[in-house]
C-alpha positions as CSV (number, residue, x, y, z in Angstrom):
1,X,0.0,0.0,0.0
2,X,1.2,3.4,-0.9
3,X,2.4,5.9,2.0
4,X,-0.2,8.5,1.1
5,X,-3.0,6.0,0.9
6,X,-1.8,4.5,5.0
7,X,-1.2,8.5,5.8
8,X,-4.6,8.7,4.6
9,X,-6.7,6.5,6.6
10,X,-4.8,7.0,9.5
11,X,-5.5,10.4,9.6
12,X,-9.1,10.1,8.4
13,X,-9.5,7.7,11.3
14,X,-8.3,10.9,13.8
15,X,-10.2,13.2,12.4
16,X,-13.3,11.0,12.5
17,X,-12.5,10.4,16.6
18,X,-11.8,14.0,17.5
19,X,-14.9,14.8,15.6
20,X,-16.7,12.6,17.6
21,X,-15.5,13.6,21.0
22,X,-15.8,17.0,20.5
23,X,-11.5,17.7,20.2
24,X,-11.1,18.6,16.3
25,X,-9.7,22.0,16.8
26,X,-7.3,20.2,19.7
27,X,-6.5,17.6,17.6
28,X,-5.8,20.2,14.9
29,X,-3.8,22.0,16.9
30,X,-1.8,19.0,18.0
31,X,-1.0,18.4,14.3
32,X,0.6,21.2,13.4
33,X,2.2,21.3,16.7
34,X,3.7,17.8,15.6
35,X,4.5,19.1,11.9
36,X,6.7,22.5,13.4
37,X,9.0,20.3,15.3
38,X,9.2,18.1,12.3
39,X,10.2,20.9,9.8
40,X,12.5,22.2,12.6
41,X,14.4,19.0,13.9
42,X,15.8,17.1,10.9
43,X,16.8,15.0,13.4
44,X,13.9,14.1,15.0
45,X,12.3,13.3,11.2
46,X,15.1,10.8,11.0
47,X,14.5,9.0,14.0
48,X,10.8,8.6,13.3
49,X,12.0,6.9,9.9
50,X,15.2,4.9,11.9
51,X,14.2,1.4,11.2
52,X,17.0,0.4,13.9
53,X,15.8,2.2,17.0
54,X,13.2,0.0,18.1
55,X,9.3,1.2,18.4
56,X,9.1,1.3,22.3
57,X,12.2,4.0,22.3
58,X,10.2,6.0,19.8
59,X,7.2,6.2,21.6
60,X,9.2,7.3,25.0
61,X,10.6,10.2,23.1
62,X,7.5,11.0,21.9
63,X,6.2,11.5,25.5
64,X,8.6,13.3,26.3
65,X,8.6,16.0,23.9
66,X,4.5,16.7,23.9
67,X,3.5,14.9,26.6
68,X,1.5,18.3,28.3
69,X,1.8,20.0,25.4
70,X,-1.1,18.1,23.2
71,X,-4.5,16.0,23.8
72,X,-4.5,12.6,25.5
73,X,-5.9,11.5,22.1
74,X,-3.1,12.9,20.6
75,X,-0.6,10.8,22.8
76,X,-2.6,7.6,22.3
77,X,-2.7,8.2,18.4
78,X,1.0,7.8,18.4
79,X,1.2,5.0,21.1
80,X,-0.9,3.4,18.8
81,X,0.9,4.3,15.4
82,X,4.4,3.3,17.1
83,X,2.4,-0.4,18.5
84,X,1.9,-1.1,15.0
85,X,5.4,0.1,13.4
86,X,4.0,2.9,11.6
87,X,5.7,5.9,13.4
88,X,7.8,6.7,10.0
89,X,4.5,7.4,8.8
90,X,3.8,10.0,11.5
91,X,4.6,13.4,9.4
92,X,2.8,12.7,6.4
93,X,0.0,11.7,9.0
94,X,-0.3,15.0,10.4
95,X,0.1,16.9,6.8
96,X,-2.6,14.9,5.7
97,X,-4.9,15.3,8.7
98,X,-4.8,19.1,7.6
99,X,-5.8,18.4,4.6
100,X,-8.8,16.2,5.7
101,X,-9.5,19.3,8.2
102,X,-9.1,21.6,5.4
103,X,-11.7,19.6,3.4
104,X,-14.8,19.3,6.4
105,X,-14.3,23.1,7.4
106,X,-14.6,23.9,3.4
107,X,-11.2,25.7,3.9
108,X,-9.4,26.2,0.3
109,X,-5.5,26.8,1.4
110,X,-3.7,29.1,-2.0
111,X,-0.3,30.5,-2.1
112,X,0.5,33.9,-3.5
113,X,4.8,34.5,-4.5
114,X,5.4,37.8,-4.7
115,X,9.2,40.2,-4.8
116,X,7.9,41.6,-1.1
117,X,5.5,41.4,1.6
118,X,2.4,41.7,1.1
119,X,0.2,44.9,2.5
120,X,-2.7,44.3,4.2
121,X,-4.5,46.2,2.2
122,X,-3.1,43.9,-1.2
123,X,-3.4,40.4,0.8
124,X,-7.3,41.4,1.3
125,X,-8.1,41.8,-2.3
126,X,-5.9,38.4,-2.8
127,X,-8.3,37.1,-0.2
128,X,-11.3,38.9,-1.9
129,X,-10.7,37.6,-5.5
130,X,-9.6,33.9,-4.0
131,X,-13.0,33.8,-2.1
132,X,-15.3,35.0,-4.9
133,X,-13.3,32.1,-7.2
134,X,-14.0,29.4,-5.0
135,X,-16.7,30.4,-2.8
136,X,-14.9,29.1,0.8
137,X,-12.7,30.3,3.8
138,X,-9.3,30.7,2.5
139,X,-5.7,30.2,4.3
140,X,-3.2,31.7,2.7
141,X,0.4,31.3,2.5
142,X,2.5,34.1,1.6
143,X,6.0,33.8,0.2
144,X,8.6,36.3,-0.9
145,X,11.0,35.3,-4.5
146,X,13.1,37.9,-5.6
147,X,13.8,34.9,-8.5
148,X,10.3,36.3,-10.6
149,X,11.2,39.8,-10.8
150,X,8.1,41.3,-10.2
151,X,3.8,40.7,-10.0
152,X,2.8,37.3,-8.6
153,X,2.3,33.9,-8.8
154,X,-0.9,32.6,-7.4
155,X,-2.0,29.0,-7.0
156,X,-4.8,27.8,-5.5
157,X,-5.1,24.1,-4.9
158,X,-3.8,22.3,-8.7
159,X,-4.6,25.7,-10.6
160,X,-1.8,28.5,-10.8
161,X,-2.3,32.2,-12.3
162,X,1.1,33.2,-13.0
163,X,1.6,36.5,-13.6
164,X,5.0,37.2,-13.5
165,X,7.8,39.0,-15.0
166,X,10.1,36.0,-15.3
167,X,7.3,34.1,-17.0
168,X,6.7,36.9,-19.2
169,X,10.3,37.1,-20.4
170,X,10.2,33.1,-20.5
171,X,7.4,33.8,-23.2
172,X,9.0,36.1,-24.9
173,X,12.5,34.6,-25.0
174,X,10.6,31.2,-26.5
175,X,8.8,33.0,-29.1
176,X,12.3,35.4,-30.3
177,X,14.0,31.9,-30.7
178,X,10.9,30.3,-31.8
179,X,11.8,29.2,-36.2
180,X,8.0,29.6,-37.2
181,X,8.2,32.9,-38.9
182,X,10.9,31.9,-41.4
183,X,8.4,29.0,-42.6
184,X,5.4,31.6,-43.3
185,X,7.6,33.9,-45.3
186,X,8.7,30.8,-47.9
């Protein structure tokens, strides 16, 4: 079985339970708790995926770093993901348990590139135009590359409006080398 497809279940089986008791935005919370310290400790990614360091030692460090910190139903998620040997599995868990909770609160998450920050005032008509084109809540990610020289590059889910100046030269370079003139004037 592919690792999305176990990621998957596993974290549509945790959403369904926190949904049912009542924890979703705990659970939530827990998740992207989990995912920070992921994208911050290489280390700790690589222990998760360790196939020598037995389960039990896993778990134990997993205690210790969010025991406190998150749900019980949090810490018996991954006492129960590390009984069954699946604790490599544990970030792509959690990034796919957002996407599930993106999904039931009808939350569309779009990224914008831009040169600079955005202004409030230019991150609310993003917002604006995102909403009206999808009709739901939006989260959106902003990101700074000096690399497109200027205007934007917005995707929103598997769509992407790009709108930049590198593309724009790209284009322009393609059709200046492009040999499809020579053939019309012969």
């Amino acid at each position: 079985m592919s690792d999305i497809r176990v990621a998957s279940r596993y974290a549509k089986s945790i959403l369904e339970l926190s949904v049912e008791r009542g924890l979703l935005e705990d659970i939530h919370k827990d998740m992207r708790l989990f995912s920070g310290v992921v994208k911050d400790s290489r280390d700790f990614e690589l222990l998760l995926k360790n196939p020598v360091v037995p389960p039990s030692k896993k778990l134990s460090i997993l205690k210790s770093i969010f025991e406190g910190k998150v749900n019980n139903l949090t810490l018996q998620f991954f006492e129960i993901i590390t009984r069954k040997s699946r604790e490599s599995f544990l970030p792509l868990i959690a990034k796919e348990f957002r996407n599930q909770y993106n999904i039931h609160k009808g939350i569309q998450r779009a990224e914008v590139i831009t040169t600079f920050p955005l202004s409030e005032e230019l991150r609310t008509e993003f917002l604006t135009l995102i909403k009206k084109e999808t009709g739901k809540e939006i989260e959106l990610k902003e990101k700074v590359d000096p690399a497109i020289l200027g205007g934007f590059i917005l995707k929103i889910g598997d769509r992407q409006i790009d709108d930049s100046v590198s593309s724009k030269l790209k284009e322009l370079r393609y059709k200046l080398t492009d040999d499809s003139y020579v053939k019309k004037v012969f």
